[in-house]
N, C-alpha and C positions, 0 to 999 in steps of 0.2 A: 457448428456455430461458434466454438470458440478455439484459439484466444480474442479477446476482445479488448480493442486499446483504448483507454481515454482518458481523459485529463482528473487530475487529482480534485475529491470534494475540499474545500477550505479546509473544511476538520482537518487535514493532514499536517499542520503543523506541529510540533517544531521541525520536522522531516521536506516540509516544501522551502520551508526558510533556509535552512542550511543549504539544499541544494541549489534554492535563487542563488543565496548569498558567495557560495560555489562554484557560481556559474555549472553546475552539472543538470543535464535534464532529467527529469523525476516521470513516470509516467505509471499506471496501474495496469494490469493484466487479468483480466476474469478468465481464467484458466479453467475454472471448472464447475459445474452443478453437482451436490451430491443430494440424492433423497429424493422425494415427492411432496408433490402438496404443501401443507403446514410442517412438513420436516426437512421441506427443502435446507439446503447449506451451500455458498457459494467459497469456491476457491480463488482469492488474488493474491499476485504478485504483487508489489513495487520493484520497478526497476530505477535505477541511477546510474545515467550513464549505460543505461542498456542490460546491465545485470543486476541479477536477482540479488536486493537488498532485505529482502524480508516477504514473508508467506502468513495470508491471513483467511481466519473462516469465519463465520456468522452466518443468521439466518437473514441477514441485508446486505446487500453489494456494497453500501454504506459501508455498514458495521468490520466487515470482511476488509474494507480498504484502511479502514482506522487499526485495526491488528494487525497487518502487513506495516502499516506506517509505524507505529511502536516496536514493531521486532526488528524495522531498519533503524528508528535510535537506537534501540538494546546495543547491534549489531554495530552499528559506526559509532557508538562512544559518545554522541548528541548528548548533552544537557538539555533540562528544560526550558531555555532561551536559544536554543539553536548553536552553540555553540560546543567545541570538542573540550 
């Protein structure tokens, strides 16, 4: 069932704004389920421009996309306004 592609939630900002501002495509990847039940965890990517920019986990696809999108600021050197 996976990888699974789809468009970024809001929350991913300052990481969607750079890469609008970029012009580079931003997209997520749910790579993976870990666990059962109430201990499910989901695994995403953010890619930019096709590569993996950041790896995130939670117990929400949500959550999981918003920690990939932080570990690609960490990762590209973003500031809190989207800028390097």
């Amino acid at each position: 069932m996976f990888p699974v592609f789809h468009q970024p939630f809001i929350s991913c900002t300052p990481t969607c704004e750079w890469a609008q501002k970029e012009k580079k495509s931003i997209e997520f990847v749910d790579i993976q389920e870990v666990g059962t039940g109430y201990h499910k965890q989901y695994l995403v990517d953010v890619l930019i421009n096709q590569e993996v920019a950041g790896k995130g986990q939670d117990y929400s696809i949500k959550g999981a996309e918003q920690n990939a999108a932080m570990k690609a600021v960490e990762q590209l050197g973003i500031n809190g306004n989207g800028k390097h």
